[in-house]
C-alpha positions in Angstrom: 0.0 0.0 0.0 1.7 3.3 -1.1 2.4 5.9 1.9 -0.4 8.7 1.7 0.8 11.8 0.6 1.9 14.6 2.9 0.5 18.6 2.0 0.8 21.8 4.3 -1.8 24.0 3.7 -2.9 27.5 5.2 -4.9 26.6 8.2 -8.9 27.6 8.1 -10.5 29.6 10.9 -12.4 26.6 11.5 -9.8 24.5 12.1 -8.5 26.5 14.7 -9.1 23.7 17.5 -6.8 21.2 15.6 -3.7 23.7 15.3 -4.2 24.3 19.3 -4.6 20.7 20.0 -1.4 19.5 18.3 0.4 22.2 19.9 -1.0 21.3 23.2 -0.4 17.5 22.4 3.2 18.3 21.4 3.8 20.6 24.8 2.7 18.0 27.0 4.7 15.4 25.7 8.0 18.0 25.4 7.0 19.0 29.3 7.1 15.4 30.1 10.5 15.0 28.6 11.7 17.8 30.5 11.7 20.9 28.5 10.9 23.6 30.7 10.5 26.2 27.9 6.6 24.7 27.1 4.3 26.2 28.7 0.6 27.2 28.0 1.3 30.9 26.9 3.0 29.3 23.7 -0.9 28.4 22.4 -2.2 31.5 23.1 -5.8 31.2 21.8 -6.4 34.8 20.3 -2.8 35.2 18.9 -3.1 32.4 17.1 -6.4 32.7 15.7 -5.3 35.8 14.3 -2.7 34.2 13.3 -4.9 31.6 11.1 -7.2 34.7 10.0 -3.6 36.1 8.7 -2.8 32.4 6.8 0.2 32.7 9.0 -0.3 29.2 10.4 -0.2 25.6 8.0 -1.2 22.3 9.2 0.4 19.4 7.9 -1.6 16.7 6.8 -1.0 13.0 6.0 -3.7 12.1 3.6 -6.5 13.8 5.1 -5.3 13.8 8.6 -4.0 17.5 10.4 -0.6 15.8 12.2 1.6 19.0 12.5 1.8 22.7 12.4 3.7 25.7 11.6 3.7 29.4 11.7 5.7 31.3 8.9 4.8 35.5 9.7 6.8 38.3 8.8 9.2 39.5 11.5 7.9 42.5 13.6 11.5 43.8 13.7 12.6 43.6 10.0 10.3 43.7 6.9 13.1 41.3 5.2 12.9 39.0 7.6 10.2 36.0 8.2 9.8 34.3 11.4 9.5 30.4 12.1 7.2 29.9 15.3 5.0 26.8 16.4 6.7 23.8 14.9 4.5 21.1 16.7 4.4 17.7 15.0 1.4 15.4 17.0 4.1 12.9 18.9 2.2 10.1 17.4 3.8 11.3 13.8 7.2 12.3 14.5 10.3 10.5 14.3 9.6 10.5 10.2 11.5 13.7 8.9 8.4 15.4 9.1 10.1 18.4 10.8 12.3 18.7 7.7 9.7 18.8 5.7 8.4 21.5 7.4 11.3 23.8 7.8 11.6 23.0 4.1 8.3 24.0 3.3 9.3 27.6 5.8 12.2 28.1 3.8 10.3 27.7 0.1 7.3 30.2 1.5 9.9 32.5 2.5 11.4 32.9 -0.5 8.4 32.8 -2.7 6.9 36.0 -0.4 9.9 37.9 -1.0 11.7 37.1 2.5 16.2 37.8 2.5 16.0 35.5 5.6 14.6 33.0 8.0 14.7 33.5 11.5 13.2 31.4 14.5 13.5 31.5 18.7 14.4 28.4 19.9 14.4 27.1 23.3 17.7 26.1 24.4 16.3 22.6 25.9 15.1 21.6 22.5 18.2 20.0 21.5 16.6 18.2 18.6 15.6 21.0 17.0 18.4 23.2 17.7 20.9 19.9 15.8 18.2 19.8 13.2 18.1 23.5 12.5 22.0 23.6 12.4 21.8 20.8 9.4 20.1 22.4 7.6 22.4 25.7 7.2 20.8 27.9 10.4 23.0 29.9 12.0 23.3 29.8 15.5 23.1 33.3 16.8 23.1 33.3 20.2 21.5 33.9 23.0 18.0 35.6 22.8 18.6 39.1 24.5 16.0 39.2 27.5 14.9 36.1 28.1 14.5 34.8 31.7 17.0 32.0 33.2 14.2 30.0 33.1 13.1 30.5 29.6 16.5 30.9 27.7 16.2 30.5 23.9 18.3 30.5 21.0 18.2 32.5 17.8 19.0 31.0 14.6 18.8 32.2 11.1 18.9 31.0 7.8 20.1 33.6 4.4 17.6 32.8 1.9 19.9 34.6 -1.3 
């Protein structure tokens, strides 16, 4: 039986409740793990609906089933700039390069909307991400300026010339 296929697609106002329950799936297994930089203000329900209203946010969808999600905005600091945010893949799915996909996916939307570079906040506990984000030509940039000791996070950016 062939593999069904993967799309990432703008997310729909109404499926706002899907985007916030793969997050929330995907911060409870991260807490659990022992990442202390999940917590419940990263699915704040207002910013991203507006988010979804602004087709900021894409699910990711195996066949017909919403298993990840991403948010690709413009930067608030820098008009050339785009911002990576909510990479949450349900835990059931990951492990199968869907992450790649996605950043992929972040890179090619960038470009195509006229972005010079990719940028996203990691947090420093998210080791995985942080490796994966490194092989595939980010730039580790330090230190987030004025982040808590609790809540320290990484920025790394991508040129996309």
């Amino acid at each position: 039986m062939d593999p069904k296929p993967l799309t990432i697609q703008p997310a729909k106002e109404t499926q706002l409740l899907e985007v916030l329950y793969i997050i929330r799936e995907c911060a409870e297994q991260l807490i659990a793990k022992g990442l202390s930089s999940w917590h419940n203000t990263h699915d704040d329900y207002a910013e991203i609906s507006h988010d979804i209203s602004k087709s900021y946010i894409h699910l990711v969808f195996i066949g017909r089933i919403p298993v990840g999600t991403i948010t690709v905005k413009p930067d608030a600091s820098d008009a050339a700039v785009s911002f990576l945010d909510r990479l949450a893949i349900f835990p059931h799915f990951q492990g199968r390069g869907l992450a790649k996909e996605m950043i992929d996916f972040a890179e090619t939307h960038s470009r195509e909307h006229g972005f010079k570079m990719l940028r996203g906040v990691i947090p420093i506990d998210d080791e995985s991400l942080c490796k994966l984000l490194e092989k595939k030509g980010f730039m580790n940039m330090g230190v987030a300026s004025g982040d808590t000791p609790e809540l320290v996070r990484i920025i790394f950016e991508k040129r996309l010339g």
